[in-house]
OpenMM code with the backbone's topology and positions (N, CA, C; nanometers):
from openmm import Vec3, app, unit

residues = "UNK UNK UNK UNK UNK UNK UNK UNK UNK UNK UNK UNK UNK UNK UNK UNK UNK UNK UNK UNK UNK UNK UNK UNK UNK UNK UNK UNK UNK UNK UNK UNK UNK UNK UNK UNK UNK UNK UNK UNK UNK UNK UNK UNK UNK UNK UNK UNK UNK UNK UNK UNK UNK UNK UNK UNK UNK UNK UNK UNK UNK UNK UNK UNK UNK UNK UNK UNK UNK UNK UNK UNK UNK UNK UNK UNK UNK UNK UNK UNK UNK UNK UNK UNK UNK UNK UNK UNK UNK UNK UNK UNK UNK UNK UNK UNK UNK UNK UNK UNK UNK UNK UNK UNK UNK UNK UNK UNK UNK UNK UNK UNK UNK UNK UNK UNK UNK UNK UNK UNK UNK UNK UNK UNK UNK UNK UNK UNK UNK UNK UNK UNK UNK UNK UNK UNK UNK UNK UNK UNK UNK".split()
positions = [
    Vec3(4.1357, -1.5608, -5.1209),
    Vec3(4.0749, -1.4299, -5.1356),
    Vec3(4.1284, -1.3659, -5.2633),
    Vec3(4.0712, -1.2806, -5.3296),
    Vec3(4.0761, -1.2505, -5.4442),
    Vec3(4.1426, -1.0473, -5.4162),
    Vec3(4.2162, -1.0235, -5.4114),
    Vec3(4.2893, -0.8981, -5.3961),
    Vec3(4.3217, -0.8389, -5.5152),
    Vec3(4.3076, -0.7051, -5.4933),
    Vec3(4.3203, -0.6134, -5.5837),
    Vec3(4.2557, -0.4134, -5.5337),
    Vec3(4.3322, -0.3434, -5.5768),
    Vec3(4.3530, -0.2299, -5.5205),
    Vec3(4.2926, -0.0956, -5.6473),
    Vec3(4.2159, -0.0061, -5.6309),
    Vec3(4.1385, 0.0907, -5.7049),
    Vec3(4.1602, 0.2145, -5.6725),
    Vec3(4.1689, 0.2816, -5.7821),
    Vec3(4.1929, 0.4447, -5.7607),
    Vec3(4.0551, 0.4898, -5.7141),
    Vec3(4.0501, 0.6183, -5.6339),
    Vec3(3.8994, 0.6831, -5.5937),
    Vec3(3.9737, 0.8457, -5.6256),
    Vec3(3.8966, 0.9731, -5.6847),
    Vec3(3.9142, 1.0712, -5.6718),
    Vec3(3.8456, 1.1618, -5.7083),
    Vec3(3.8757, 1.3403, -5.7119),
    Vec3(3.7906, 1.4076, -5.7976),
    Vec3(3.7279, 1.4432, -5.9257),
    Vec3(3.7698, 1.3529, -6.0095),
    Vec3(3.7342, 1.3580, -6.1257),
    Vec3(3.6022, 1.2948, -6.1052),
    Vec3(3.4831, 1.4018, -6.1498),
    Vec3(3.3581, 1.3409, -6.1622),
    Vec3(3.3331, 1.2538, -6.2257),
    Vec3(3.2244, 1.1363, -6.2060),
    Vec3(3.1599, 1.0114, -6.3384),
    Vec3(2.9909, 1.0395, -6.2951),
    Vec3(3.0109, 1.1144, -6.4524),
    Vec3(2.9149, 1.1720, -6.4648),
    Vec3(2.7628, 1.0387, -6.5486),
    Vec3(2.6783, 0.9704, -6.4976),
    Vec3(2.5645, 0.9240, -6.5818),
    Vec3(2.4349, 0.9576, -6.5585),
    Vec3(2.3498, 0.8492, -6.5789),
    Vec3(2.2258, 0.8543, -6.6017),
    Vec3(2.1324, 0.9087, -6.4743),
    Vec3(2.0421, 0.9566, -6.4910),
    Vec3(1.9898, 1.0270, -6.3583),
    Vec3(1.8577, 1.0456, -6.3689),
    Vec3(1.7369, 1.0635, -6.2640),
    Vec3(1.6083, 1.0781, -6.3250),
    Vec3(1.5718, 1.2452, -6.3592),
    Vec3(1.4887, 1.3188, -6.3961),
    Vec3(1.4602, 1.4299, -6.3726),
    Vec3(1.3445, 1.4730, -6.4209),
    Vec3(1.2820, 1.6044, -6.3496),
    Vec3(1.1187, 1.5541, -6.4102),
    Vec3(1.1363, 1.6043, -6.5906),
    Vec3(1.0039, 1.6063, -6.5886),
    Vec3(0.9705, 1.5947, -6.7644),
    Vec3(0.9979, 1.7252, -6.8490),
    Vec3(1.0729, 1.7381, -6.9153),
    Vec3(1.0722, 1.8861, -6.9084),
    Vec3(1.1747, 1.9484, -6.8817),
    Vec3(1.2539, 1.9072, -6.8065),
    Vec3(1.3537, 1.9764, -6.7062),
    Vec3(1.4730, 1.8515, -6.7223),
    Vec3(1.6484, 1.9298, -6.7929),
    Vec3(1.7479, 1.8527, -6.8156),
    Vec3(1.8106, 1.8269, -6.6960),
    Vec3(1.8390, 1.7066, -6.6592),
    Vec3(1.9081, 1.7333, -6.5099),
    Vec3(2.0319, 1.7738, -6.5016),
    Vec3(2.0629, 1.8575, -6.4053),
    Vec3(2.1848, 1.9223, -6.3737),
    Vec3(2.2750, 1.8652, -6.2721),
    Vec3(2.4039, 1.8529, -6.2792),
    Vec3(2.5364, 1.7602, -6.1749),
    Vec3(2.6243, 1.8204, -6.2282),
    Vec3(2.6603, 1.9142, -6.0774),
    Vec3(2.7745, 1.9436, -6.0518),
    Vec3(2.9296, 1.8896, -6.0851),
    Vec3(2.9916, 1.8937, -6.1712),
    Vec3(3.1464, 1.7844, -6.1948),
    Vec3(3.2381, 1.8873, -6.2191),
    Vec3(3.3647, 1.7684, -6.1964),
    Vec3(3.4719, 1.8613, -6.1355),
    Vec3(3.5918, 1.7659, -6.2744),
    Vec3(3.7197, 1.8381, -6.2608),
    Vec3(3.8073, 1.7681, -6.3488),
    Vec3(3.9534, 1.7866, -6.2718),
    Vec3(3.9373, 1.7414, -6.1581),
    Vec3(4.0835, 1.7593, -6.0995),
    Vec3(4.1203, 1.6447, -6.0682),
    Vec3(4.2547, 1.6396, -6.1024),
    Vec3(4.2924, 1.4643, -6.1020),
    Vec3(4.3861, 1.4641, -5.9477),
    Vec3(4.3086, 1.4608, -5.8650),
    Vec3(4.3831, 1.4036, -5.7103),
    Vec3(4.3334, 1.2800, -5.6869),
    Vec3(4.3882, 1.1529, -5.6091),
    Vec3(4.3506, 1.0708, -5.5880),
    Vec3(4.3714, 0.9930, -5.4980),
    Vec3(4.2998, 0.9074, -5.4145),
    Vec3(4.3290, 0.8102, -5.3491),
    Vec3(4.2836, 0.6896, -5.3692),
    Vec3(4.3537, 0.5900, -5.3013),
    Vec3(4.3614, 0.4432, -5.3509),
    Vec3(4.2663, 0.3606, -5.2056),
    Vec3(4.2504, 0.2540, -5.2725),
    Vec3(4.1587, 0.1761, -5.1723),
    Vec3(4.2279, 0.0133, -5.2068),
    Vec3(4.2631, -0.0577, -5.1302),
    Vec3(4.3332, -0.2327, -5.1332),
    Vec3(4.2082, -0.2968, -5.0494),
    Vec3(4.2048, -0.3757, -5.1226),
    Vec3(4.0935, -0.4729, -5.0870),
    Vec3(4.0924, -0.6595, -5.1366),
    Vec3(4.0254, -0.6901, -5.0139),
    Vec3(4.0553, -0.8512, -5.0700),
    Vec3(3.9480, -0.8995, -5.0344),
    Vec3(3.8804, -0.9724, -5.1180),
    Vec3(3.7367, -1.0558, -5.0510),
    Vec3(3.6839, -1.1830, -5.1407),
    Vec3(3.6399, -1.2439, -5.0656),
    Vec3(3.6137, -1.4356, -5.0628),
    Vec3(3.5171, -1.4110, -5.1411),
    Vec3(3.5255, -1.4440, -5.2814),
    Vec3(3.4052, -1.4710, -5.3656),
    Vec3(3.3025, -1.6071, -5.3057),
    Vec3(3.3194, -1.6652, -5.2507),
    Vec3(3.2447, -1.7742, -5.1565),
    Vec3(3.1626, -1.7190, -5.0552),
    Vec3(3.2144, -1.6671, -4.9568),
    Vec3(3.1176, -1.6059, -4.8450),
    Vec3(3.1094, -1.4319, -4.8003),
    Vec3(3.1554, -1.3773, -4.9408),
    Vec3(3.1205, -1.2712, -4.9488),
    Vec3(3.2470, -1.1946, -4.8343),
    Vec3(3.3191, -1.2341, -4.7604),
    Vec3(3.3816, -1.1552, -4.6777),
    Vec3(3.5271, -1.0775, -4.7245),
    Vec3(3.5185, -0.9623, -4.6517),
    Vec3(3.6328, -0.8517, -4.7001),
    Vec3(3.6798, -0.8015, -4.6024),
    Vec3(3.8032, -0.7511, -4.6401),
    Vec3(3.9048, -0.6524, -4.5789),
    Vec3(3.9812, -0.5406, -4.7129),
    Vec3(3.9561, -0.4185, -4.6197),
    Vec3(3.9622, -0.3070, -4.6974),
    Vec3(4.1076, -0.2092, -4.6236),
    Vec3(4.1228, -0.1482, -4.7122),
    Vec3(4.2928, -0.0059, -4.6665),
    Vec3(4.2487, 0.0577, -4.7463),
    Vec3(4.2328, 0.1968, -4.6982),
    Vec3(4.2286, 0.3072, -4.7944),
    Vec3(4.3639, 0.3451, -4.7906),
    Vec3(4.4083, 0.4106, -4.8232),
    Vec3(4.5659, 0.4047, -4.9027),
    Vec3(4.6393, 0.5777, -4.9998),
    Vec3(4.7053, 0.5871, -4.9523),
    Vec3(4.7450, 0.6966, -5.0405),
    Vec3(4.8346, 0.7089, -5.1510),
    Vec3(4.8456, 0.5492, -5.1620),
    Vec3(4.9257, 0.5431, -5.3104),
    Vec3(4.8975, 0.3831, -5.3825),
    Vec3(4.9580, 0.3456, -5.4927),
    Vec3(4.9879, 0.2388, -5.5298),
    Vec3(5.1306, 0.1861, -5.5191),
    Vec3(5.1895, 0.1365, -5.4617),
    Vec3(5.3093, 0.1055, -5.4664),
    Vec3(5.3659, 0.0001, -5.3219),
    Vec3(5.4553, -0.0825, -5.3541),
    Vec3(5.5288, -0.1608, -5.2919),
    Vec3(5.4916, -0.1389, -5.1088),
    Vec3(5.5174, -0.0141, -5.0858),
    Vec3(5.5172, 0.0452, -4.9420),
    Vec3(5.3464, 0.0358, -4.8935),
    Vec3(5.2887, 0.1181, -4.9708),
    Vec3(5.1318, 0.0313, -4.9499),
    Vec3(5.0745, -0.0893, -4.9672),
    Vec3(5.1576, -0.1762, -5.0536),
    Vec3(5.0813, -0.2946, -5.0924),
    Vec3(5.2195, -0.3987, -4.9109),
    Vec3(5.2960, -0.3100, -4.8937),
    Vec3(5.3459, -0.4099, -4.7628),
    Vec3(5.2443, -0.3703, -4.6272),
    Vec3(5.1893, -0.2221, -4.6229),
    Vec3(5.0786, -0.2041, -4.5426),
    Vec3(4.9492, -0.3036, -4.5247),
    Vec3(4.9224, -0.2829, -4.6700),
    Vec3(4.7643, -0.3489, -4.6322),
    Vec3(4.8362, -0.5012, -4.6270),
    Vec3(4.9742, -0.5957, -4.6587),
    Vec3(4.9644, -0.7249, -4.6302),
    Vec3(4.9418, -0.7269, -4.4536),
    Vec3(5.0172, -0.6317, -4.4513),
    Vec3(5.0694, -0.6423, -4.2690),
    Vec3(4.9357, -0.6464, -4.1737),
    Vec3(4.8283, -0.5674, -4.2076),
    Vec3(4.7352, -0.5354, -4.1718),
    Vec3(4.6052, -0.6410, -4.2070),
    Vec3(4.6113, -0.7622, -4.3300),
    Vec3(4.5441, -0.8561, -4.3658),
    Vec3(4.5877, -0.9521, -4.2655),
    Vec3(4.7560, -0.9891, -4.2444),
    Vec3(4.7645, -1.0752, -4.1941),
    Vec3(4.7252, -1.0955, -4.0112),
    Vec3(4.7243, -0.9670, -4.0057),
    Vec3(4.6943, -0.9560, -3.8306),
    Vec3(4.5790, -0.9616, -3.8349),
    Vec3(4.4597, -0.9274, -3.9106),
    Vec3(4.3234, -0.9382, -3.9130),
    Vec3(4.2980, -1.1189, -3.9477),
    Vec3(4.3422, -1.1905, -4.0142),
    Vec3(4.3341, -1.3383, -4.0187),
    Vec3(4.4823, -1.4046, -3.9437),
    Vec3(4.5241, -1.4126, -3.8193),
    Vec3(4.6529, -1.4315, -3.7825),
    Vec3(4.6253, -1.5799, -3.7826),
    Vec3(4.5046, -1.6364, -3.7687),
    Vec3(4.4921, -1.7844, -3.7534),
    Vec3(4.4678, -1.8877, -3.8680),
    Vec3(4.4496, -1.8179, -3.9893),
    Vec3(4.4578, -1.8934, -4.1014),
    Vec3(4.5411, -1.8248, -4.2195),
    Vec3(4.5372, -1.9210, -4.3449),
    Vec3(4.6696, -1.9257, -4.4194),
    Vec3(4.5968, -1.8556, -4.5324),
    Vec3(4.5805, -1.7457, -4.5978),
    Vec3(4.5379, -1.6587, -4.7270),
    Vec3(4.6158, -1.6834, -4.8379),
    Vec3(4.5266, -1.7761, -4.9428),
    Vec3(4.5630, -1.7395, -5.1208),
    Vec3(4.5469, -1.6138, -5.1554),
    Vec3(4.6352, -1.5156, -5.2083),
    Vec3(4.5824, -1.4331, -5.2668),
    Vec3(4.6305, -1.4018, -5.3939),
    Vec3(4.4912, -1.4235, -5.5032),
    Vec3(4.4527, -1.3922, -5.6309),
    Vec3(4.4787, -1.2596, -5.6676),
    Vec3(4.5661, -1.2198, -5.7364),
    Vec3(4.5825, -1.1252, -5.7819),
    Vec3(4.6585, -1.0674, -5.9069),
    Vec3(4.6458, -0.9957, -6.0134),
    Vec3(4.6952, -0.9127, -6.1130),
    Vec3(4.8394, -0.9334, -6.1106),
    Vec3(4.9464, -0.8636, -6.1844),
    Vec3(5.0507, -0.8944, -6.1880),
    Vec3(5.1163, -0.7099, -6.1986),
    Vec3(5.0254, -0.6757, -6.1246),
    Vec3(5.0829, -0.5207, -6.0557),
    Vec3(5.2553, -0.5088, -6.0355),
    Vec3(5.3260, -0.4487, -6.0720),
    Vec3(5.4442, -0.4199, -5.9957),
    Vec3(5.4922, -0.4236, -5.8730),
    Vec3(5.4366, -0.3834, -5.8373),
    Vec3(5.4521, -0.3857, -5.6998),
    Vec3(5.3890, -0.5215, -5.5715),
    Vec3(5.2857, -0.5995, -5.6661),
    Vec3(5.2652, -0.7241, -5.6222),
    Vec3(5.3787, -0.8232, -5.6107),
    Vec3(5.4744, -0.7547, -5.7340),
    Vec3(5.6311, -0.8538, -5.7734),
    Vec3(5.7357, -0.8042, -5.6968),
    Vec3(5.7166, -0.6477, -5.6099),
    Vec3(5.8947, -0.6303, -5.5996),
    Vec3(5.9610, -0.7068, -5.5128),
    Vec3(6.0913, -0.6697, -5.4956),
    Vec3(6.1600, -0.7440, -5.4528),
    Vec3(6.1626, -0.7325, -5.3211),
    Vec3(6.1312, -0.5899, -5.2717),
    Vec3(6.0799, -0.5187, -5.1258),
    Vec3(5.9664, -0.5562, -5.0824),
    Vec3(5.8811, -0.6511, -5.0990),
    Vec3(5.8208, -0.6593, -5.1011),
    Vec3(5.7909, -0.7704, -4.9718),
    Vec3(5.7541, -0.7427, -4.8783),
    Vec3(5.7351, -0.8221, -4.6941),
    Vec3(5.6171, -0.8727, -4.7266),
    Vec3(5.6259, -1.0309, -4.7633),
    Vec3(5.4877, -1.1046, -4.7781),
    Vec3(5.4903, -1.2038, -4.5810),
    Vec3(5.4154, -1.1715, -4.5239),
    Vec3(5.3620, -1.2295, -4.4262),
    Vec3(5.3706, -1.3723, -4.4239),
    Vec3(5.3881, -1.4936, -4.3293),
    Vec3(5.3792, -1.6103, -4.3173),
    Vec3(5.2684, -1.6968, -4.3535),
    Vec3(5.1691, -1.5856, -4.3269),
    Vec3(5.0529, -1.7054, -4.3273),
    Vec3(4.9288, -1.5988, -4.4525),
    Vec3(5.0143, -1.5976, -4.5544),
    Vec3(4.9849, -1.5181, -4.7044),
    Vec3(5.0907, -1.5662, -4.7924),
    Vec3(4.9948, -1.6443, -4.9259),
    Vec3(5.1095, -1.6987, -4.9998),
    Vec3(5.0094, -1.5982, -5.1349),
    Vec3(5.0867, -1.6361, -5.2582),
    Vec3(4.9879, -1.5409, -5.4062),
    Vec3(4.9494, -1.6460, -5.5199),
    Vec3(4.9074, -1.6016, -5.5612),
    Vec3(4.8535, -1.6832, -5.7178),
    Vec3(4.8057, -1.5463, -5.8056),
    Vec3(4.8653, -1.5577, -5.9474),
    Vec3(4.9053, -1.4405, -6.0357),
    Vec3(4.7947, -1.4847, -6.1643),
    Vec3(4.7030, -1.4164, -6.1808),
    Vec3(4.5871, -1.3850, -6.2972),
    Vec3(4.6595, -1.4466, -6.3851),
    Vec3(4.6144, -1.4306, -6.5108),
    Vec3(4.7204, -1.3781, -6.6929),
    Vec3(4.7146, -1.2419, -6.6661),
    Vec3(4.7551, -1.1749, -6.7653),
    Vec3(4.8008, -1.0558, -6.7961),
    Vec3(4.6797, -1.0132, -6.8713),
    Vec3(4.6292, -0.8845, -6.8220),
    Vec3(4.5404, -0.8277, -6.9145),
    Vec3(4.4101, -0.8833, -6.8634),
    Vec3(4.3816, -0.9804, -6.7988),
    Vec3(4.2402, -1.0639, -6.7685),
    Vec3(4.1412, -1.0316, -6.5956),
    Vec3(4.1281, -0.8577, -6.6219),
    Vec3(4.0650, -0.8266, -6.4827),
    Vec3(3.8934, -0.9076, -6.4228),
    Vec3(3.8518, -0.9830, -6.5441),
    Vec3(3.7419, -1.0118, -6.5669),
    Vec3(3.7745, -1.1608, -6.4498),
    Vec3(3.8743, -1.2026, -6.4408),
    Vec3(3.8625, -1.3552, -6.3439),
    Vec3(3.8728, -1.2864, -6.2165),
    Vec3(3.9048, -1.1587, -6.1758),
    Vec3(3.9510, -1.1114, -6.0406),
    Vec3(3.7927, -1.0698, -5.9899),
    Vec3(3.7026, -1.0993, -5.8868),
    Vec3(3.5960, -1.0781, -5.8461),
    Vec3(3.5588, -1.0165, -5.7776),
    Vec3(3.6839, -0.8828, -5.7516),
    Vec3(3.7018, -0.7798, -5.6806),
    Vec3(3.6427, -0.6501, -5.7587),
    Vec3(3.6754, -0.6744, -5.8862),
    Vec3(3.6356, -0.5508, -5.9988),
    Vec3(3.5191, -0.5271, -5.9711),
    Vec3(3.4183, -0.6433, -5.9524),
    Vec3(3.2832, -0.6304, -5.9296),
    Vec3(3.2732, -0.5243, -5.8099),
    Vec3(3.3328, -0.5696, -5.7094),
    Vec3(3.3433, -0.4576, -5.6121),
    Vec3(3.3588, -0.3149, -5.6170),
    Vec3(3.4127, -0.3442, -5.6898),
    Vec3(3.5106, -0.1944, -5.7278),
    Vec3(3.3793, -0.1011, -5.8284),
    Vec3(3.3574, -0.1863, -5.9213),
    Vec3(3.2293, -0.1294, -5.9976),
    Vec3(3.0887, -0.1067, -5.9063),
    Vec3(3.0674, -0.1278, -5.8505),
    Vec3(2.9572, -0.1178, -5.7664),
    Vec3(2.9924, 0.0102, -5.6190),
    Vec3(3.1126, 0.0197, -5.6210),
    Vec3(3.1252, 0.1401, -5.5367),
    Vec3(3.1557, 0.2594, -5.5910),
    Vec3(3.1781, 0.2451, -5.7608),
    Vec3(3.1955, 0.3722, -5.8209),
    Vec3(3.0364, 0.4010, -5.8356),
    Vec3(2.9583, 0.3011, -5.8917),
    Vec3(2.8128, 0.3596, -5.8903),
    Vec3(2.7016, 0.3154, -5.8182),
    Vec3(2.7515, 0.3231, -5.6987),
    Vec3(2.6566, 0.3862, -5.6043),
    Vec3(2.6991, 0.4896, -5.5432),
    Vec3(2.8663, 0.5246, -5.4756),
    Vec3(2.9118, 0.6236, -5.3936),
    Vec3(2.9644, 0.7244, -5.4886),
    Vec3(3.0212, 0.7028, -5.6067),
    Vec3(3.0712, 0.8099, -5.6597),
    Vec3(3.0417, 0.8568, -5.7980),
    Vec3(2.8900, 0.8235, -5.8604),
    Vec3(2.8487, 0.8705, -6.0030),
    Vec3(2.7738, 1.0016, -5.9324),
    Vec3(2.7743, 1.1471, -6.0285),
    Vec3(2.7270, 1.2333, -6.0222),
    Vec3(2.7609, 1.2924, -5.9098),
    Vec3(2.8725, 1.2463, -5.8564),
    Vec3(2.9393, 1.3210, -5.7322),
    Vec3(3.0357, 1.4507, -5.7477),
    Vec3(3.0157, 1.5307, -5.6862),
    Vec3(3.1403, 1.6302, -5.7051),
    Vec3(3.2281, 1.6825, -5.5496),
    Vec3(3.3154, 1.6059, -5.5811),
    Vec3(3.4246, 1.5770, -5.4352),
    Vec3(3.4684, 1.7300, -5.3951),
    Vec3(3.4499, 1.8113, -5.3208),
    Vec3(3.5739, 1.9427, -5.3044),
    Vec3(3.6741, 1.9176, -5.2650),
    Vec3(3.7056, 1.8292, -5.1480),
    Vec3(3.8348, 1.7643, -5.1124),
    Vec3(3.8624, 1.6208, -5.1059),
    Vec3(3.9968, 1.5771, -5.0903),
    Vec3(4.0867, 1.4539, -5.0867),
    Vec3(3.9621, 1.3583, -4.9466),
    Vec3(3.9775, 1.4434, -4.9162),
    Vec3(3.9063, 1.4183, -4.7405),
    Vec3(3.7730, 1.3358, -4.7615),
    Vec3(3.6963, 1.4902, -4.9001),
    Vec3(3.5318, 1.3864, -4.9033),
    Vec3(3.5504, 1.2710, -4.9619),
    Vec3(3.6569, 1.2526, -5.0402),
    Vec3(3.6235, 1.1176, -5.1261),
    Vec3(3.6893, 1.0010, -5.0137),
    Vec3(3.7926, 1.0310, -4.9086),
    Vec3(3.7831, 0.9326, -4.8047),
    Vec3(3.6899, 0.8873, -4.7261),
    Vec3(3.6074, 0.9673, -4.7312),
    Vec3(3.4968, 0.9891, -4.6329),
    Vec3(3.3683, 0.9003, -4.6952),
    Vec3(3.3516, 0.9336, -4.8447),
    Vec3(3.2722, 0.8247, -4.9433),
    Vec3(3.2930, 0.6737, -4.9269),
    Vec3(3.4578, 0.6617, -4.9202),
    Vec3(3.4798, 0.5582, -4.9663),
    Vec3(3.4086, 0.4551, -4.7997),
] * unit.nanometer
topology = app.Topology()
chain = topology.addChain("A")
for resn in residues:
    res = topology.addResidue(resn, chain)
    for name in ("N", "CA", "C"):
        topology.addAtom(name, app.Element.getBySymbol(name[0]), res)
């Protein structure tokens, strides 16, 4: 499985939109930088995933969502493909029995087949959105 973890928040992404002829379209956007995180891992082969929404990036979340991958697959053994995040490396870091890793290059998000994911939920759930709270953008995600 191919893993990797994305910021979600209020900062609007503002694009393209229809509107009639004549008339500039108008979207609401916001510029407040709160955020939450989303961990995710999914089988470029048969399309299947497991998702954590998350309230941070770091060691303590990335031992959550393992803990929580591995009880969701307790009967088989997970590669997981992933970036070379900090916190993918620490030393605190509680990797599960039946979860081993394999580490990208550096700089190369384009082999991870999660981004795709990740791009496709910023524009469909969150272009031209304007979040009021932490809450709606959990609620999006």
């Amino acid at each position: 499985m191919y893993q990797d973890e994305a910021g979600f928040g209020r900062i609007s992404k503002l694009g393209s939109c229809w509107s009639p002829i004549g008339v500039g379209p108008h979207v609401h956007s916001h510029y407040i930088r709160e955020f939450r995180y989303c961990y995710g891992a999914v089988d470029a082969h048969t399309g299947e995933s497991f998702f954590l929404r998350a309230g941070g990036c770091n060691t303590e979340w990335m031992n959550a969502f393992l803990e929580e991958l591995s009880q969701a697959y307790p009967d088989d053994y997970l590669l997981l493909v992933m970036d070379n995040a900090i916190w993918h490396k620490s030393s605190t870091l509680k990797i599960p029995t039946n979860i081993g890793f394999a580490f990208i290059p550096p700089y190369t998000p384009e082999m991870n087949p999660i981004e795709q994911v990740w791009k496709e939920i910023r524009k469909r759930g969150f272009k031209n959105k304007a979040f009021q709270t932490l809450e709606d953008v959990m609620n999006q995600l």
